[in-house]
N, C-alpha and C positions, 0 to 999 in steps of 0.2 A: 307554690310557683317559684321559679328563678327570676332573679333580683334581674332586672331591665338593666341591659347593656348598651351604652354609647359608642361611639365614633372612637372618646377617648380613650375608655376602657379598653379598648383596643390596640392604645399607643399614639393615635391620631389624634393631633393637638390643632381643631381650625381654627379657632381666636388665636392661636401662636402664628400662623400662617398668615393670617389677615393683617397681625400687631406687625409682621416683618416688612409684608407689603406697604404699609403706612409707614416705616421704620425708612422704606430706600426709596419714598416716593421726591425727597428732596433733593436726593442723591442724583438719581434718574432726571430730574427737571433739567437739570447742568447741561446734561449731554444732549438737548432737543434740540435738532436741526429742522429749518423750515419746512422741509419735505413733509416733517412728520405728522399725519393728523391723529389726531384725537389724544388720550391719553392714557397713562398706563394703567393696566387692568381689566382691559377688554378680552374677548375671547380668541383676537386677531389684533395686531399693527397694522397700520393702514400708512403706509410711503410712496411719496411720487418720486417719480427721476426730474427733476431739475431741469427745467428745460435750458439750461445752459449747454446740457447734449445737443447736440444735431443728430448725432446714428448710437446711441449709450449701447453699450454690453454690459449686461452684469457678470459679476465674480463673486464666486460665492467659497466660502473654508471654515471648516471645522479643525477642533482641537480641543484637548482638555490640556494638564498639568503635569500630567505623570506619577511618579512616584515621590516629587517634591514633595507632595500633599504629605505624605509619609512623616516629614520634616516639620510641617507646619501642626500634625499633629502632637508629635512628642514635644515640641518645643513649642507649641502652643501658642503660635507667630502666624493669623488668619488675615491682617491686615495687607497682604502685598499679594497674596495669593490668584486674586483677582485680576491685576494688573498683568499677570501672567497668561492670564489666560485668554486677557481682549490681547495681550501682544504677539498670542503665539499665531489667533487666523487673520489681525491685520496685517501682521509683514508679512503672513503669506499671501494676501491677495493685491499686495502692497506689491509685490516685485511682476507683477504684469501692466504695473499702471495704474493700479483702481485705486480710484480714493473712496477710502470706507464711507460705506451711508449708512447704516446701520449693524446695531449687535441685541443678541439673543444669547439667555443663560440657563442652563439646567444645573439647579442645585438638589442633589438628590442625599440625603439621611435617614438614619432610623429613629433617631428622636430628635426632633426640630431644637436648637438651641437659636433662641432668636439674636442674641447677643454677638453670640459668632458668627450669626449667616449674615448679619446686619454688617460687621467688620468683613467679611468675606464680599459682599456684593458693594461695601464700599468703595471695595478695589477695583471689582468692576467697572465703576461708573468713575473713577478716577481714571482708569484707563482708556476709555469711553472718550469720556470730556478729553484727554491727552492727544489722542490719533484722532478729533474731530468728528467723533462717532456715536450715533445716538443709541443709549440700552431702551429700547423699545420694548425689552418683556422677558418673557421667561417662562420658567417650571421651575418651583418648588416643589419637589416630591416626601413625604412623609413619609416613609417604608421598616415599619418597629418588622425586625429579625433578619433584615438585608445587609447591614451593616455593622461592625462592632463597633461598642458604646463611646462617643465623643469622635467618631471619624465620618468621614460624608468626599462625597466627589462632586467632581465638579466638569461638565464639558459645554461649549460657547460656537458660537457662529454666526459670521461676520459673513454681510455682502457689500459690495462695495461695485464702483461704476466706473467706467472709463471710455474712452470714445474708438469707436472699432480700428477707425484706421490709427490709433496710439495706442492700440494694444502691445505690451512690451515682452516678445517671444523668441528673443535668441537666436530667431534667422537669419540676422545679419551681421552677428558676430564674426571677422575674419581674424586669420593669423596677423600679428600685429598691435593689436588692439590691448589696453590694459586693464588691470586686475587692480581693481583698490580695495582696500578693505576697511567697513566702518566699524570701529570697537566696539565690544558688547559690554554690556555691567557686569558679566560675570559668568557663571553655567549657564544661567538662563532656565528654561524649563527641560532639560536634555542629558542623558550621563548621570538622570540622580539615584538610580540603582546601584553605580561604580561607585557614586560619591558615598552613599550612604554604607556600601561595605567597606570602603576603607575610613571611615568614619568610625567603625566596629571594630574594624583592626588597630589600627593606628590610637584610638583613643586620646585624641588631641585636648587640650588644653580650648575649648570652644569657644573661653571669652576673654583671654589674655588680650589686656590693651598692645594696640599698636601691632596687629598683624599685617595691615594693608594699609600705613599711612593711621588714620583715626578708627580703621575700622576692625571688628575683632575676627576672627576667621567664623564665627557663628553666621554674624552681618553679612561677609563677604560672601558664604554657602545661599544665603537666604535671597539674595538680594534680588527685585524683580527683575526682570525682558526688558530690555531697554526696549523703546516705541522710536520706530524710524520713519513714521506717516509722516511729519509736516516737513522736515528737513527733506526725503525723496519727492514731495509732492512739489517743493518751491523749485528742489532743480531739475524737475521734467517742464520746468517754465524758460527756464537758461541754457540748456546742450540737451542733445541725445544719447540717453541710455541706451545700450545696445542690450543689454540682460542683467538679471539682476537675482541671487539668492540668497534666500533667508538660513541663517546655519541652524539647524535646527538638531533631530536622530540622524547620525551617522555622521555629523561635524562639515567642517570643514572638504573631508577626500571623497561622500555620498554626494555632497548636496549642489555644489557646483556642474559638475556634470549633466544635472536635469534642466540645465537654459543654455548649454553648450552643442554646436550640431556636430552630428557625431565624427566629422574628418579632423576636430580639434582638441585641442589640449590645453589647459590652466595649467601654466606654469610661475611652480608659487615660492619668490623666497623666503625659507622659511629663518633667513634672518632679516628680516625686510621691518618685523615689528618683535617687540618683545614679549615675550609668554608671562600673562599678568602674574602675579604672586598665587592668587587662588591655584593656578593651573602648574603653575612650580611645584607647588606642595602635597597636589592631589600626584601629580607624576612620579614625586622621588617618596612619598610616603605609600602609593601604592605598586611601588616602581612599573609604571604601567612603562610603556616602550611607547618611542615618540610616534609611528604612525599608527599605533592602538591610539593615542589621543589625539592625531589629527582626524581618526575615522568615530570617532565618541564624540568630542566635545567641540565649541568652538574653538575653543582656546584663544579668546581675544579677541575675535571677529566677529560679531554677530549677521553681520550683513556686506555681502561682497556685490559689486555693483562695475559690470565693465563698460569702458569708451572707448571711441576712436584715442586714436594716440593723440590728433590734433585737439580733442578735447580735455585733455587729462590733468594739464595744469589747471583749467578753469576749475574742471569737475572737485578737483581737490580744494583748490579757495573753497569754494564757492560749498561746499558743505562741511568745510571747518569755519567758515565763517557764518554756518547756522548751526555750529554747537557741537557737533560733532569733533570725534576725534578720527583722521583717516591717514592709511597710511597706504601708499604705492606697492601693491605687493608683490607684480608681475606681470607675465603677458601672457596670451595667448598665441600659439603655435600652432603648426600644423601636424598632426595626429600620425605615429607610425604604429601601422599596424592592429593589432587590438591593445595597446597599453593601455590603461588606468587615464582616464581623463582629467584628473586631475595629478598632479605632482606639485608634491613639497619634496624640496633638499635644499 
């Protein structure tokens, strides 16, 4: 007879599986918002809406990390990776208003590394606990021949709540109105297929002290999503957002356009802030051309957020004085023709 085969023998490690879920069960505790009942590990989350709604809408966004992961595999840096990935569906569902109420995670590999999925889902729930967000659960998937050996993905989804008639959608953006922009830490999770060929090209020096201030241009590549949940949620308590986007694929000259009504135009100057160091050196090393990286990357902006004109100096205190860095970057116009709805010069 042939020798009796396992689950394992197969590639499939369940006490690996079971030792991770005990490994992020402290992790996870952090991030539990009252809504939430029961505990992690069920076959279902079980979440109420607050009744601090009167009429709630949910909002609901997906997202993974992209080709960063790429990054975090050769350079073997699994700790931030996570934060990326609760930041990429809260600012998105962040820019309609919703405050996040929960997140969900699929970790999918071909041989479980409990050590790295443990630093991996740490950043989840760091992310999580950061934007007020409970990691309610997940998939971990085990898949031995899906995958090449030491790399695994990663994709998240965030719902979050808002009150119907403060849904925040763009309709009342007029000409006049201004363009601020919040900085971002860095790439973000976007552009890392451009970063990473000229990365290849270029051959830079990775960990030379002092590229950015303390940090080395490795750090400065790496660095997570900044989270813009509590700073946007305290100032939809003090003025009116009229629209609000997350700069994510396509940067800056895609992503504004999609909370803009179509008779208008973002008009953006594009000396209004300064192009960080990272975004300097990704330009003149890959000499990309300035409106190839306005339409790729942020370049400095992570989140562009517009107001009445009469609101603009408040808007500006009042979320550099939660931490934020913002800077004034333009206005809104009225639209000729079919131009490009957004414009930098």
């Amino acid at each position: 007879m042939s020798d009796s085969l396992s689950y394992r023998d197969a590639g499939v490690d369940i006490d690996a599986g079971d030792q991770l879920v005990e490994n992020i069960k402290p992790f996870a505790k952090r991030t539990m918002r009252p809504e939430v009942l029961g505990d992690l590990g069920g076959f279902g989350a079980l979440v109420e809406i607050s009744k601090k709604y009167q009429n709630p809408v949910l909002v609901s966004g997906t997202d993974g990390v992209g080709t960063k992961l790429k990054l975090a595999f050769d350079w073997d840096k699994h700790d931030t990776v996570g934060i990326d990935l609760v930041a990429m569906s809260v600012n998105d569902i962040l820019v309609q208003g919703a405050e996040p109420l929960f997140f969900l995670d699929y970790f999918a590999c071909g041989k479980l590394d409990v050590a790295r999925a443990t630093d991996v889902i740490k950043g989840i729930a760091q992310g999580c606990e950061e934007s007020g967000c409970a990691l309610i659960g997940g998939e971990t998937a085990e898949m031995p021949g899906m995958y090449p050996e030491g790399e695994y993905d990663l994709a998240g989804f965030a719902v979050g709540v808002v009150e119907k008639d403060q849904v925040i959608n763009g309709r009342s953006i007029v000409a006049g109105d201004v363009v601020l922009g919040l900085a971002s830490n860095g790439a973000h999770s976007n552009g890392y297929s451009l970063v990473r060929k000229i990365i290849a090209r270029d051959n830079p020096d990775l960990d030379a002290a002092g590229f950015d201030g303390d940090k080395t241009l490795r750090e400065a590549i790496i660095a997570p999503t900044r989270l813009y949940v509590k700073p946007i949620l305290a100032a939809l308590k003090e003025f009116t957002i009229k629209g609000m986007a997350h700069i994510t694929g396509g940067g800056i000259t895609e992503n504004v356009p999609r909370v803009l009504p179509e008779n208008t135009v973002a008009q953006i100057d594009a000396a209004s802030w300064e192009l960080p160091k990272l975004f300097q050196w990704l330009q003149q090393a890959g000499n990309v051309e300035a409106q190839e990286m306005y339409r790729t990357f942020n370049c400095g902006i992570g989140m562009v957020v517009i107001v009445a004109a009469a609101d603009a100096d408040k808007a500006q205190a009042f979320l550099a004085a939660q931490g934020e860095t913002v800077y004034r970057l333009g206005a809104i116009r009225e639209r000729q023709g079919d131009e490009h709805q957004t414009q930098v010069a």
